[in-house]
N, C-alpha and C positions, 0 to 999 in steps of 0.2 A: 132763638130766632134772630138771625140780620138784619140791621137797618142798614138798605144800601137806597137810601132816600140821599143822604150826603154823596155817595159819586154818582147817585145820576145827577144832581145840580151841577157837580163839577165838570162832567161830560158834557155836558147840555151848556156849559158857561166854554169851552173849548170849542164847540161847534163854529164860534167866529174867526179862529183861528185858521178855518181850512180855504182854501185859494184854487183855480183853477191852473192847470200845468201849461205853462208858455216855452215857446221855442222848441215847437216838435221835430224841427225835423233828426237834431242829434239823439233822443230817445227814438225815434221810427230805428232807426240804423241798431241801435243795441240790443233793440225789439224784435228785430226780424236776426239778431246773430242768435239770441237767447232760443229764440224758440227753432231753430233751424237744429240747433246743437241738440236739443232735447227731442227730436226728430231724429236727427243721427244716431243717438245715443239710443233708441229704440224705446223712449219710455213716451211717447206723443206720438199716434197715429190720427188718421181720419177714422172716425167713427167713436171715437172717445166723446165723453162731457167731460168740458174743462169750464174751471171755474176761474174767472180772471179778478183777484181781488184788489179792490182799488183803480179801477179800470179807466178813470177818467175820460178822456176825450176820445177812447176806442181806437186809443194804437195798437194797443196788442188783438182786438177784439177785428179788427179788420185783417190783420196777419192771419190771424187762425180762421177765418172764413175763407181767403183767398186759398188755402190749405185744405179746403174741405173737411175743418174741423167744428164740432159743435161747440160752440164757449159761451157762455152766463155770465153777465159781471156785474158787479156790486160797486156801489161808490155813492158819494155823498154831495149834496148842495147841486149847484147847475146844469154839472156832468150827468147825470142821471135825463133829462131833455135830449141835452145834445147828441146821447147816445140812442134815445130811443128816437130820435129824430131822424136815424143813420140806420133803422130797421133791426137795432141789436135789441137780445133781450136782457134788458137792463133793470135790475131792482134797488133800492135804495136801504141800503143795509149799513149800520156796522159793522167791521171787520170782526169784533167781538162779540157779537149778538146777532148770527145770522139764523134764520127760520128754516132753513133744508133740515133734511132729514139726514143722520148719520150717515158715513159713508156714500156721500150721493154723488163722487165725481172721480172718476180716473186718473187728473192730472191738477193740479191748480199753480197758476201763477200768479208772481208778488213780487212784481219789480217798483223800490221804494213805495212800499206802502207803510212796511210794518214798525220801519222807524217813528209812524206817527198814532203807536200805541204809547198808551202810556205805563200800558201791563202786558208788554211783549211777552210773558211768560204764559200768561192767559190766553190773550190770541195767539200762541203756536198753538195751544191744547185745542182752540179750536178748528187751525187748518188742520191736524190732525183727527178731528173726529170726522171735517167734512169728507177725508179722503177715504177711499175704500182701501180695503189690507193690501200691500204690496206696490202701492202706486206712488206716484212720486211728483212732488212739488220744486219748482225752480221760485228760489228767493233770492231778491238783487236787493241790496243795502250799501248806502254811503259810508265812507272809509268815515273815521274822527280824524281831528288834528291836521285839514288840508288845507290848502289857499282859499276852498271853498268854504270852508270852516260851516258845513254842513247842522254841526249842532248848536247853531245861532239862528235855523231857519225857525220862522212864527209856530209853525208844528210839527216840528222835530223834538220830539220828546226821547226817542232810544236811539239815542248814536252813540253807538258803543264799537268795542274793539272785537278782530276776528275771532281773539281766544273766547270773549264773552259771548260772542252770537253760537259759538260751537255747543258752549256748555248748556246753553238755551237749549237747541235742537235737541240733544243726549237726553236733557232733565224731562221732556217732551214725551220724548219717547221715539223721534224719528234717527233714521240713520243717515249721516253724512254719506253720499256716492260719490260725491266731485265738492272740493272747494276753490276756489281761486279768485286773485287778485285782478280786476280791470283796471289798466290804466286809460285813463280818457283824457281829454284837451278840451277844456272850460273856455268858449271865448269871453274874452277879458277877464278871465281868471287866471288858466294853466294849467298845468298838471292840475289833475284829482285821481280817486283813485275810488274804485266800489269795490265791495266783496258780493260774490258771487256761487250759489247754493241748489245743488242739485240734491234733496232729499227725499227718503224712502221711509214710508208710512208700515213698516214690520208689523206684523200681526199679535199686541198686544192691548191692552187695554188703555181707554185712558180716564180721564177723572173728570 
């Protein structure tokens, strides 16, 4: 039998680390290309449950209603208010410790969340149980080694390289459909650059 009494202290000593997201209007704009693409791409319609993880201030959560799409979001500390303030249905979860039921969502999206696991291998296993067989998740994560130098933020715990977020997905169990590089323009930074994940939830098992 586990003692996991030492990482919930550790989690629970992390929790001060988390911050509300400022200067929405550049993530609005990457928010509404992400999810248009995944609309084009046929895997987001109206009438799906979509799970928004990390949903903070309901950027993405406002996109998919103007869409007449159904979407749930998850997130932590103040954000969780502000969203239910704004009519959304908003739960306050861990990304690693959510309460749905297997398979409970068609679509889920994860732009910059999952960098601030600290067991990004664990929470893939989990956006993969939440998804149903065949359905697909869009994941956006910060490039390493940019002007932004990304893996110096208070909780950015996994900024890692494309080859390593790939090998993540595989060991997972999902299938890469789309990878690619975003370049973006940081004011007073510069160049940065995100990777960018369209993945497919195959019909196996996971752990």
């Amino acid at each position: 039998m586990r003692d996991y009494s030492r990482l919930d202290r550790f989690l629970d000593k992390l929790g001060a680390d988390i911050y509300p997201e400022e200067g929405l209007e550049f993530p609005k704009r990457i928010t509404r290309e992400g999810i248009d693409k995944a609309i084009q791409r046929g895997m987001l319609s109206p009438g799906m449950k979509v799970l928004d993880v990390g949903c903070g201030k309901g950027i993405a959560l406002t996109e998919f209603k103007a869409r007449g799409i159904d979407a749930v979001g998850i997130t932590l500390g103040s954000d969780v208010d502000a969203c239910r303030s704004m009519g959304f249905d908003v739960h306050e979860m861990d990304q690693n410790f959510t309460s749905f039921p297997d398979a409970s969502f068609d679509f889920l999206w994860c732009r910059h969340v999952l960098e601030h696991s600290v067991v990004p291998l664990f929470t893939l296993n989990e956006y993969y149980r939440l998804l149903k067989p065949g359905q697909f998740a869009y994941v956006e994560l910060p490039a390493p080694d940019t002007p932004a130098h990304h893996e110096e933020n208070p909780n950015h715990y996994s900024v890692f390289s494309s080859s390593s977020w790939v090998s993540h997905f595989q060991r997972t169990g999902f299938t890469m459909v789309d990878g690619f590089a975003l370049r973006v323009i940081l004011p007073d930074i510069g160049d940065d650059q995100y990777y960018c994940y369209f993945l497919r939830r195959d019909d196996k098992p996971f752990a």
